[in-house]
C-alpha positions as a printed NumPy array, in Angstrom:
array([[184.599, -46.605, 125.681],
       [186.331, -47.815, 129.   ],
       [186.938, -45.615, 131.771],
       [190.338, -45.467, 133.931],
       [190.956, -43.466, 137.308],
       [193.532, -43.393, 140.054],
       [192.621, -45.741, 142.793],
       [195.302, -45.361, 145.234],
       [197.72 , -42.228, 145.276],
       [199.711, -43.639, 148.422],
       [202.93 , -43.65 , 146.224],
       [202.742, -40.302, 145.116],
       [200.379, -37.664, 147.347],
       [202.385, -34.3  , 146.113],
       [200.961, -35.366, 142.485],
       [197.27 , -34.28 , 143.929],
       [195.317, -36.526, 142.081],
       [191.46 , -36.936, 142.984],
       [191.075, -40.739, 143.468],
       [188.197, -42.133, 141.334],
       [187.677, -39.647, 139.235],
       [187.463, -41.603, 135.776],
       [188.476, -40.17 , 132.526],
       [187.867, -42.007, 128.936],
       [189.965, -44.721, 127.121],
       [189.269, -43.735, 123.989],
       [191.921, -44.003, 121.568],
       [194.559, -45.563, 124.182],
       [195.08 , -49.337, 124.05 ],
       [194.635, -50.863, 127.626],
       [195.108, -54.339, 128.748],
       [192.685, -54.807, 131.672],
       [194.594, -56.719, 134.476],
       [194.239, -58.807, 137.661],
       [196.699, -59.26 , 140.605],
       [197.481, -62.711, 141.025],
       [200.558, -61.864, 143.508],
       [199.53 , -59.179, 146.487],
       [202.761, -59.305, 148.119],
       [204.985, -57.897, 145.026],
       [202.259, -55.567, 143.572],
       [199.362, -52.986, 144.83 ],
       [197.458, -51.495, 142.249],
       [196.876, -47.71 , 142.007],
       [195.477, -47.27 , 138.564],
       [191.864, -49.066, 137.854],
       [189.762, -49.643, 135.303],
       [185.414, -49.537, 135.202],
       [183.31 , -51.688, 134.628],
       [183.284, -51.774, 130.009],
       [180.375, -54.297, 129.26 ],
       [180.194, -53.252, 126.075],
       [184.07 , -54.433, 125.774],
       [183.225, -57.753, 128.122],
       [184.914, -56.731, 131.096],
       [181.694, -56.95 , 133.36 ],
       [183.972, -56.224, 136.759],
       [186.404, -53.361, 137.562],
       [190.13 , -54.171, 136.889],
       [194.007, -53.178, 137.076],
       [194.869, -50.6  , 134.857],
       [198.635, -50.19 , 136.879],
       [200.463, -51.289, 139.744],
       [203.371, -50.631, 141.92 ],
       [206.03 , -53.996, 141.411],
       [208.361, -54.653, 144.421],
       [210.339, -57.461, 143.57 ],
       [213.757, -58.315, 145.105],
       [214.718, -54.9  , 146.332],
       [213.746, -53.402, 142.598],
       [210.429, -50.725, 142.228],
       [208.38 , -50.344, 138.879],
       [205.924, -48.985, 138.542],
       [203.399, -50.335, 135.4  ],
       [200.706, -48.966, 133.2  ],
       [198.38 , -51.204, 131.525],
       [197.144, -48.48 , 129.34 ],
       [199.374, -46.697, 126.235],
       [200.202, -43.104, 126.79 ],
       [199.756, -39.843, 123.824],
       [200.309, -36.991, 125.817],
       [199.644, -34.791, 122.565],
       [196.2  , -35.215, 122.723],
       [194.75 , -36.94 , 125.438],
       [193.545, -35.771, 128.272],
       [193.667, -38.986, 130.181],
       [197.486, -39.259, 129.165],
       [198.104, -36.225, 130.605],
       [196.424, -36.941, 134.146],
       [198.005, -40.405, 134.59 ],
       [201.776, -38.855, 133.949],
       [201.592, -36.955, 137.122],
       [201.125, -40.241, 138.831],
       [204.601, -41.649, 137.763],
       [206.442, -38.672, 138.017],
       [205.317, -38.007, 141.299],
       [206.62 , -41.556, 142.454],
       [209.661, -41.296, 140.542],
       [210.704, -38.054, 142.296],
       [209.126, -38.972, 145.36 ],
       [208.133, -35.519, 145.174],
       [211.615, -33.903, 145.352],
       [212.686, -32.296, 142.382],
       [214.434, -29.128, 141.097],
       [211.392, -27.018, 139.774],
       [207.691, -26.288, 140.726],
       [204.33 , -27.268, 139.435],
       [201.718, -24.207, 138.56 ],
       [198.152, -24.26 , 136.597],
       [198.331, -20.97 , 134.754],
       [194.68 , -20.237, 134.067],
       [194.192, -16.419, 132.273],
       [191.349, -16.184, 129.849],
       [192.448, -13.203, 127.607],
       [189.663, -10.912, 126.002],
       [190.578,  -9.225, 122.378],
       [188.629,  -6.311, 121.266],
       [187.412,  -4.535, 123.739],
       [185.559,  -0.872, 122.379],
       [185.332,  -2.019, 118.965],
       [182.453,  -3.215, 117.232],
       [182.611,  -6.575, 115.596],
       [180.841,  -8.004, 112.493],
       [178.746, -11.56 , 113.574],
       [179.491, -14.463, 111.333],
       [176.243, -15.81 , 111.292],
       [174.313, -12.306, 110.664],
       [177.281, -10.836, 109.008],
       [175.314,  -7.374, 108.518],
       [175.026,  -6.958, 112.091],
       [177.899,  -6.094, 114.51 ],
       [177.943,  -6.711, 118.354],
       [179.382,  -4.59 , 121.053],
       [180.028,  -5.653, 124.4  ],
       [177.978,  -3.133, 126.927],
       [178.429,  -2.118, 130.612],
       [174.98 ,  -4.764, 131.572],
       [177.342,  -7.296, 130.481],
       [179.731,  -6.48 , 131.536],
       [177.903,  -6.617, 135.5  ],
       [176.76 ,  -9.871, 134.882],
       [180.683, -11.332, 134.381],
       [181.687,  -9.055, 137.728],
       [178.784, -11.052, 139.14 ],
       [179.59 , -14.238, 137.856],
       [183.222, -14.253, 138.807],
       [183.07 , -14.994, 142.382],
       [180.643, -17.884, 141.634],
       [184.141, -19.534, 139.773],
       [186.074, -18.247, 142.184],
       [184.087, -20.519, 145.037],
       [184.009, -23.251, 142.045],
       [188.234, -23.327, 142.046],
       [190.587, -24.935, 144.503],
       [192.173, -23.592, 147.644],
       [194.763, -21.146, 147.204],
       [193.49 , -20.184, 144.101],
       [193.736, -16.691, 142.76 ],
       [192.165, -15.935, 139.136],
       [191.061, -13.153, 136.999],
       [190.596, -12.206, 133.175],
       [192.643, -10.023, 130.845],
       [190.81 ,  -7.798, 128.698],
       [192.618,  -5.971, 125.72 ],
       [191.368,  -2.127, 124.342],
       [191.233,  -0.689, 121.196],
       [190.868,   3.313, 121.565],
       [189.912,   3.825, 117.917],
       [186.554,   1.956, 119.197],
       [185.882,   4.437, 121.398],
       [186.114,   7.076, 119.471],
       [183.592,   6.139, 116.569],
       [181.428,   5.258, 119.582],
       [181.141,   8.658, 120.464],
       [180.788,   9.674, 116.995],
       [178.2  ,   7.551, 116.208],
       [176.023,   7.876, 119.009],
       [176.451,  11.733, 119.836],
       [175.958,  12.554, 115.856],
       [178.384,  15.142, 116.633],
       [182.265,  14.738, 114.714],
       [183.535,  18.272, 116.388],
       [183.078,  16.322, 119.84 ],
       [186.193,  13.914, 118.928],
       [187.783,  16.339, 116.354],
       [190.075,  15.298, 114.355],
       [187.974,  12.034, 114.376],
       [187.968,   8.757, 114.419],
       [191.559,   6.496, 112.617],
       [189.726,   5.633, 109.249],
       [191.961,   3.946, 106.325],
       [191.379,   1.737, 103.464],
       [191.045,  -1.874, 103.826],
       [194.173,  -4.17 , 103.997],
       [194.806,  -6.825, 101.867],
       [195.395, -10.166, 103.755],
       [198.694, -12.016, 103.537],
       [199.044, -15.484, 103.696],
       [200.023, -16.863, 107.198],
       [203.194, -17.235, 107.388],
       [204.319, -13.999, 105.103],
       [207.4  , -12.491, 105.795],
       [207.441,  -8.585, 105.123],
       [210.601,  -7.786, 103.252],
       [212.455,  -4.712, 105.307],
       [211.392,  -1.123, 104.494],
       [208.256,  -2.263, 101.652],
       [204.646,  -1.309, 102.105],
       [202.516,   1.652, 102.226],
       [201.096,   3.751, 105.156],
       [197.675,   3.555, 105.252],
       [197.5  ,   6.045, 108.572],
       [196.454,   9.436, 107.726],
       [199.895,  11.539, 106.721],
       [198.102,  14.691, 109.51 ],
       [197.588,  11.754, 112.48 ],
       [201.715,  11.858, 113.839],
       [201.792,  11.747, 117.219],
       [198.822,  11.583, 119.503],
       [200.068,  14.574, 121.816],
       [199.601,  17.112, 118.744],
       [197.571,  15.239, 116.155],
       [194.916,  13.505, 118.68 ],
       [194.722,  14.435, 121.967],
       [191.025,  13.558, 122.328],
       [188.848,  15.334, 125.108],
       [187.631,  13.707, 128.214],
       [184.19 ,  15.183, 126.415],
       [184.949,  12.399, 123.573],
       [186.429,   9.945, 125.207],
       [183.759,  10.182, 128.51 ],
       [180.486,   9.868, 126.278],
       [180.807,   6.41 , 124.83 ],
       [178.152,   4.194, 127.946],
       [180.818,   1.428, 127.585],
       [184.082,   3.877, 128.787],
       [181.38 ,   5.042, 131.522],
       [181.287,   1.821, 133.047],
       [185.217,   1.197, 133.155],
       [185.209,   4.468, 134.943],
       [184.131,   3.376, 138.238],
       [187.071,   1.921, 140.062],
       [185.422,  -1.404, 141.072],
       [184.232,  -2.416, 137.597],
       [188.129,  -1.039, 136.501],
       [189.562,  -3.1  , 139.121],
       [187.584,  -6.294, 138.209],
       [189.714,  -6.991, 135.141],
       [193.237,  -7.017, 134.244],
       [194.138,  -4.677, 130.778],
       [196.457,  -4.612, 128.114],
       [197.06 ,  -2.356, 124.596],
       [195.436,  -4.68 , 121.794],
       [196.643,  -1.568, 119.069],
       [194.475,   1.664, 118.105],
       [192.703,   0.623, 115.324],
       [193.243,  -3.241, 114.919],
       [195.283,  -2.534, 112.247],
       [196.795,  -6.014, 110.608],
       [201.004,  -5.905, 111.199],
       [201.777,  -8.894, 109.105],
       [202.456,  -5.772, 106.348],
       [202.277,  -2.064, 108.162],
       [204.971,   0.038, 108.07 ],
       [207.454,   1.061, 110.573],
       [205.413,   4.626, 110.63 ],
       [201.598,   2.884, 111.261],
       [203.041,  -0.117, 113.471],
       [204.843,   2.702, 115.783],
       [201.448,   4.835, 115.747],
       [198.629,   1.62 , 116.487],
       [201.461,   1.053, 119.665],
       [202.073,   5.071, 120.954],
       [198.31 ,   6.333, 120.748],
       [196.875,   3.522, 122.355],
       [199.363,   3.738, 124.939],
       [198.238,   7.549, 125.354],
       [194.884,   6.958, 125.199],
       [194.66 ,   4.206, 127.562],
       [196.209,   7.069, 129.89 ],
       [193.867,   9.644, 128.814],
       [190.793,   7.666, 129.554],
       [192.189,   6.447, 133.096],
       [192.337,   2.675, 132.083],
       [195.989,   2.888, 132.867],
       [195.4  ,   3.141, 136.081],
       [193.824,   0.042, 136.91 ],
       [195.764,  -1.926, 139.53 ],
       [196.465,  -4.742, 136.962],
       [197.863,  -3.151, 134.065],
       [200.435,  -3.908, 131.548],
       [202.217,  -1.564, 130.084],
       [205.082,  -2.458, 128.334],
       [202.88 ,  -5.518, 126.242],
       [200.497,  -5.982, 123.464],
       [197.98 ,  -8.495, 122.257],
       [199.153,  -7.733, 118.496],
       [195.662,  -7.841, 115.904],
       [194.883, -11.534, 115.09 ],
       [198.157, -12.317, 116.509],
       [199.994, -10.694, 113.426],
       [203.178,  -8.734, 112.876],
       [205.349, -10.919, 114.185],
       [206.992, -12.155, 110.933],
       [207.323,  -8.485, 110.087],
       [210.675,  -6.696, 111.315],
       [209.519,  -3.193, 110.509],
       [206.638,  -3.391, 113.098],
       [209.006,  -5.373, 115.786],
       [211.358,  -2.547, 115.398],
       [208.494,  -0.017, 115.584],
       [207.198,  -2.02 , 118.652],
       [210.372,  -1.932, 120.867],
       [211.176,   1.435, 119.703],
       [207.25 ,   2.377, 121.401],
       [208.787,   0.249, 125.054],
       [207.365,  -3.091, 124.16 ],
       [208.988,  -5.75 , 125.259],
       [206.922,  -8.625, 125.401],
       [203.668,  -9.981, 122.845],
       [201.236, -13.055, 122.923],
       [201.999, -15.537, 120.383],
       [199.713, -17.947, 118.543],
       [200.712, -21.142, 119.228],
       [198.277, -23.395, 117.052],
       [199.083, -21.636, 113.903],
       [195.103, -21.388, 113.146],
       [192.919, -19.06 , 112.027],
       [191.08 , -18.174, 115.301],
       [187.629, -16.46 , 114.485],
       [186.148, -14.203, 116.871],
       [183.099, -13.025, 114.971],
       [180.138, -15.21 , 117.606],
       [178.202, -13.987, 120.335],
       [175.729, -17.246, 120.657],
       [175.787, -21.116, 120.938],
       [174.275, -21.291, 117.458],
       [176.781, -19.136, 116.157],
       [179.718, -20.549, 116.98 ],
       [178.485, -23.889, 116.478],
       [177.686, -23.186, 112.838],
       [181.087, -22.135, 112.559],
       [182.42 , -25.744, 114.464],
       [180.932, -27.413, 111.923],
       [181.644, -25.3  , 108.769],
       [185.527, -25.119, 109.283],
       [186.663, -27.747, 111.734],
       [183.755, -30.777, 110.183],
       [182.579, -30.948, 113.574],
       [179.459, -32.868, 114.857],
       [176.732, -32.383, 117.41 ],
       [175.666, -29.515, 119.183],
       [176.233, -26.691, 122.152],
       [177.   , -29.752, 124.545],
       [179.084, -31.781, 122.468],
       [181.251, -28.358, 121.621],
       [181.651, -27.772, 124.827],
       [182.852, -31.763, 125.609],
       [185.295, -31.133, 122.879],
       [187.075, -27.656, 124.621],
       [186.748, -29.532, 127.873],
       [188.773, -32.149, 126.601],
       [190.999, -30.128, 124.378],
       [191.921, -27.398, 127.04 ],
       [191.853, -29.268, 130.235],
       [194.693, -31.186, 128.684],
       [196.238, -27.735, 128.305],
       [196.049, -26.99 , 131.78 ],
       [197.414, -30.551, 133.16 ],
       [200.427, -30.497, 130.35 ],
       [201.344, -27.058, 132.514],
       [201.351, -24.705, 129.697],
       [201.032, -21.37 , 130.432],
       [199.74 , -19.43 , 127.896],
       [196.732, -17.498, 127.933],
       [193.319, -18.578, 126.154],
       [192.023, -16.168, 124.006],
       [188.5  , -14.855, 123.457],
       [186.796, -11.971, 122.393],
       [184.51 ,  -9.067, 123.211],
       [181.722, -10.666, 121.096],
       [182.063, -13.494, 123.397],
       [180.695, -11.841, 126.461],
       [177.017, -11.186, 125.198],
       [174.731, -12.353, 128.066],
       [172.758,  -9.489, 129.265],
       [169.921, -10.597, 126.59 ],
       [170.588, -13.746, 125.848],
       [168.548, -17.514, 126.007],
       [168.881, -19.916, 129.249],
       [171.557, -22.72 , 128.428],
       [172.656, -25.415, 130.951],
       [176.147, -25.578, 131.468],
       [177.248, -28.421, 133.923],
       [173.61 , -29.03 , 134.556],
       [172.515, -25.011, 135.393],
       [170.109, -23.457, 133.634],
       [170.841, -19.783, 133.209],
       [171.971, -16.991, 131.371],
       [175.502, -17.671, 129.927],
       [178.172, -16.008, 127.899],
       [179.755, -18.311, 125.503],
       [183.357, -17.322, 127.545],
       [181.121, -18.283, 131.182],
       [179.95 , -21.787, 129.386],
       [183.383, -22.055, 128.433],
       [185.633, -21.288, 131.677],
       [182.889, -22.79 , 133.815],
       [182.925, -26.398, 131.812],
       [186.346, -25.742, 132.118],
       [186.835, -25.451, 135.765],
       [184.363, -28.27 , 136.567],
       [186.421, -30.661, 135.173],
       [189.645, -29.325, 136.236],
       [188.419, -29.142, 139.767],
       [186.84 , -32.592, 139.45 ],
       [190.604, -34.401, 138.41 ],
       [192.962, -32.424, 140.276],
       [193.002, -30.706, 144.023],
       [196.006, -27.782, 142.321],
       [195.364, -24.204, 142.719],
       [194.673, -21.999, 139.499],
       [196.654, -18.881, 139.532],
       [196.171, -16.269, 136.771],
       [198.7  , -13.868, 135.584],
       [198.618, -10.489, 133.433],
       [200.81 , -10.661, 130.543],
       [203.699,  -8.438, 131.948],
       [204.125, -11.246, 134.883],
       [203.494, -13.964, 132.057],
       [206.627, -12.823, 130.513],
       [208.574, -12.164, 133.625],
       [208.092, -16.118, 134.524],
       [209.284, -16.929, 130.997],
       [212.013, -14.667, 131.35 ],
       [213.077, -16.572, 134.763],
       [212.605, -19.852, 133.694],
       [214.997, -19.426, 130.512],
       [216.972, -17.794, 133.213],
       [216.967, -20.747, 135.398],
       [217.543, -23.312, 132.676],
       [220.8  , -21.239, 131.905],
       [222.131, -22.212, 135.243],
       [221.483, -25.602, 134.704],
       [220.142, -26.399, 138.399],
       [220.522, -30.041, 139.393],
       [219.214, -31.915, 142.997],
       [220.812, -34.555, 144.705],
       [219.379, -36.519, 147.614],
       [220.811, -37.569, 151.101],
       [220.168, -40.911, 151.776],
       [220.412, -42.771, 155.43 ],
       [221.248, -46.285, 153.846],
       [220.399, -48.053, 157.639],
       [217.112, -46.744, 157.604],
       [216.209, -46.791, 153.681],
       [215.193, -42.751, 153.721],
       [215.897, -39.628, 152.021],
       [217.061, -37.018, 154.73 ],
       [217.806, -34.002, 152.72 ],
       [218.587, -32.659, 149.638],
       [221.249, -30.645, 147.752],
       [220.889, -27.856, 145.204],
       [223.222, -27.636, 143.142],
       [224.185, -25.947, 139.608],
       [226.558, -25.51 , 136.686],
       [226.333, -21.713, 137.46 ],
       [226.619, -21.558, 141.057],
       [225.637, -18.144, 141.014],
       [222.993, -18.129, 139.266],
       [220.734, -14.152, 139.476],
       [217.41 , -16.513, 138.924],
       [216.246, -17.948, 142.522],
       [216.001, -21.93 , 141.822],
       [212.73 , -23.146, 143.029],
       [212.729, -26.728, 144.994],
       [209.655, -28.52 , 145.741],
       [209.658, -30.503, 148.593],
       [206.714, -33.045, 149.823],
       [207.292, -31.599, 153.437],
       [209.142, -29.031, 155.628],
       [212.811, -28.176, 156.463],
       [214.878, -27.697, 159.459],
       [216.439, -24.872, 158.132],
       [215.495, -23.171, 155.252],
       [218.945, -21.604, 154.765],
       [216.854, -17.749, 153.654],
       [215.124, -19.47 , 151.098],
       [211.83 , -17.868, 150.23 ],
       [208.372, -20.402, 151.11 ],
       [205.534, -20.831, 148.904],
       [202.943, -22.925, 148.899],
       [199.514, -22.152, 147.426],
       [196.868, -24.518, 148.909],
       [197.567, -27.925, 148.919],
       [200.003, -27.241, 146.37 ],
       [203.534, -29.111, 147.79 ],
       [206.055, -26.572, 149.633],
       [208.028, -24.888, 147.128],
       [211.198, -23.444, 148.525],
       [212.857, -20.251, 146.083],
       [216.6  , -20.753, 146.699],
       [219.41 , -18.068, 145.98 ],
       [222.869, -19.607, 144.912],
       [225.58 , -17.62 , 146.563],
       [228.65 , -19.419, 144.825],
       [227.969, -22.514, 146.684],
       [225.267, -25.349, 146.575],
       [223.088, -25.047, 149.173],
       [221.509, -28.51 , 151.106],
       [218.267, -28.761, 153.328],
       [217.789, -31.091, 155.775],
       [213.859, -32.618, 155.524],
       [212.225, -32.802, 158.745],
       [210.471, -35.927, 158.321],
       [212.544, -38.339, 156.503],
       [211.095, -39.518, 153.335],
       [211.11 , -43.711, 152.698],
       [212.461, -44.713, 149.634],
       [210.048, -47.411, 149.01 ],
       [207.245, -44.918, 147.604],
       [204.37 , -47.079, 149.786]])
């Protein structure tokens, strides 16, 4: 397999490429090239050195044409932006110089790894008579570890993980390790077992059966559990000092974990209103990042079911995390052998630990330069490393969760392509920014440029819009300062290009740059 990188980013600087940092061929024809004509074409795309393919010397893998008057610029390589990770590095390149960094919009890397199952205890697949729970030491040891990522990521960078609760969990916690059932009276949710529907079921309106007790109502009268039952589970201990609290954004993942693709109005309204109370009664509410008006529905389920979206908005939801890949996502490993037993089992996969972990680099790095925004979802079993085995990760040896091996692979090669910040958000401020952007796409913004003809530059540009007053601000990114920025807001996160957050008032609105920008991109 070849190997491609950016060799010259002079032509497009706001696209914050890392020069030279080489990414596979695999998969993508390429047609290695040489410049026979230096005065129409620099290259800015190159290939390595592929003996195995006979190309014993580096060569062209794009170039910038300038030939009477006209710019192209010209990939020697095919592009698949729906799988490859290479394809989705390179297009920043050519959008970059198309735009020459001016357009109507903003770039972010939305990075929030989001934790399922927090309190409750889950079976393992590969011991399936023995069930994990995540505890307070491990808890410590991903406080600990977080900085360590933090120093890993790019300037401007501001990241954190989302952890969802399940109060049921707590409660048969204290149950079962206080031997006393009058401490948590009147006990722990307990039901019969649902019967799976297929994936894509649709719940006819009004069928099913409650499976909630008919005595558990409302959680004021029927629950109400006692700081004595909540307080005496070692796991709710640790989330009770502040710091630990503080370390982690939180979210309602239900009660009891109850499946919605089938509950009724009654149980999908009571999994949503005593969480909600109990995440107040054992102070997790209070955290600074909190969301309350969201779920992370069980296995991503429910959402085909109009009884529990009903039941949902009825309890103040407004917003839920989707599953985009329509898979079966299995949550039941806490070790590398685990969850590579189940890599090869269900997806046919090959190798080992490493070559796992090559795969989700590939696969979710891609994510992350495609811009998508949605959230990457783990779970508590996932977070087992207070008594775990030494793996190397990224050539380390040490003790790692499989959600550290993951995010840190991750973030190495994310760091090692592009120079962007990583911002993280919790899911209420995940669905604000969708909320705005369909918002925004309503107005139908538009940018023109001001060109100086005489001296071949852009000198401003105008914001403009088919709803010229437009509630959404419009954001602008800009490779450089105004003169006036006419009460537009300013962001910029690192080396991030200037991003200005514009207000329509009825009117477009134009900014003057103040450093002209040449039209020939280098």
């Amino acid at each position: 397999m070849g190997l491609v990188s950016i060799s010259n980013d002079a032509g497009f600087t706001t696209a914050g490429l890392k020069t030279g940092a080489t990414l596979g061929t695999l998969g993508l024809y390429h047609y290695p090239a040489n410049i026979t004509d230096r005065t129409i074409a620099t290259e800015f795309a190159q290939f390595d050195v592929a003996t195995a393919e006979g190309f014993k010397s580096k060569s062209t893998a794009g170039v910038i044409n300038k030939i009477n008057g006209r710019e192209q610029m010209v990939f020697f390589i095919g592009s698949s932006t729906d799988w490859s990770l290479t394809s989705n590095f390179l297009q920043h390149a050519w959008v970059h110089w198309g735009t020459r960094g001016l357009y109507a919009g903003f770039r972010r890397a939305i990075f929030t790894p989001q934790v399922d199952d927090i309190f409750l205890l889950t079976p393992l697949y590969d011991h399936n008579t023995t069930e994990f729970r995540v505890r307070g030491a491990d808890l410590d040891n991903h406080v600990a570890w977080i900085p360590k990522i933090t120093k890993k990521l790019n300037t401007g960078s501001s990241w954190f993980m989302e952890i969802g609760h399940n109060g049921n969990g707590n409660i048969e916690e204290t149950e079962l390790t206080q031997n006393d059932e009058s401490l948590c009276k009147p006990g722990a949710i307990e039901y019969a077992d649902q019967v799976d529907t297929p994936l894509e079921f649709v719940k006819p309106l009004g069928s099913g059966t409650d499976l909630w007790p008919a005595k558990m109502v409302t959680y004021a009268k029927d629950g109400k559990y006692t700081s004595d039952c909540i307080e005496n589970d070692e796991l709710m201990q640790w989330f009770m000092d502040s710091d630990n609290l503080n370390s982690f954004a939180h979210i309602s993942h239900t009660f009891t974990h109850m499946d919605q693709n089938n509950a009724t109005y009654a149980d999908a309204l009571r999994e949503i209103t005593w969480n909600t109370a109990w995440l107040k009664s054992a102070g997790l509410s209070k955290a600074k990042k909190y969301t309350v008006d969201g779920i992370i529905p069980p296995a991503i389920t429910g959402l085909h079911n109009g009884d529990a979206l009903r039941a949902w908005a009825d309890a103040g939801i407004k917003h839920v995390v989707g599953d985009n890949t329509r898979s079966i996502l299995l949550n039941q490993c806490d070790l590398p052998a685990c969850t590579v037993a189940e890599w090869q089992k269900f997806s046919s996969g090959k190798g080992d630990f490493k070559d796992l972990l090559v795969l989700e680099k590939n696969t979710n790095v891609r994510h992350l330069l495609s811009l998508r925004h949605d959230p990457f979802m783990f779970h508590q079993a996932n977070m087992r490393v207070d008594d775990v085995a030494d793996t190397t990760v990224n050539g380390v040896k040490g003790q790692y969760s499989l959600l550290m091996a993951w995010v840190d692979t991750v973030v190495t090669e994310f760091v090692r392509l592009v120079k962007w910040p990583v911002v993280s958000q919790k899911q209420d401020e995940l669905a604000a920014s969708f909320m705005s952007r369909m918002n925004r796409d309503a107005c139908k913004p538009a940018l023109s440029w001001t060109i100086d003809t005489t001296a071949k530059t852009i000198t401003g540009v105008t914001l403009s819009a088919k709803d010229l007053s437009c509630k959404e601000k419009l954001p602008v990114t800009l490779p450089g300062p105004v003169s006036n920025v006419q009460g537009a807001t300013k962001e910029q996160l690192g080396s991030d290009p200037l991003t200005l957050w514009v207000t329509l008032t009825g009117k477009p609105v134009t900014f003057t740059l103040t450093t002209p920008i040449p039209l020939s991109a280098a």
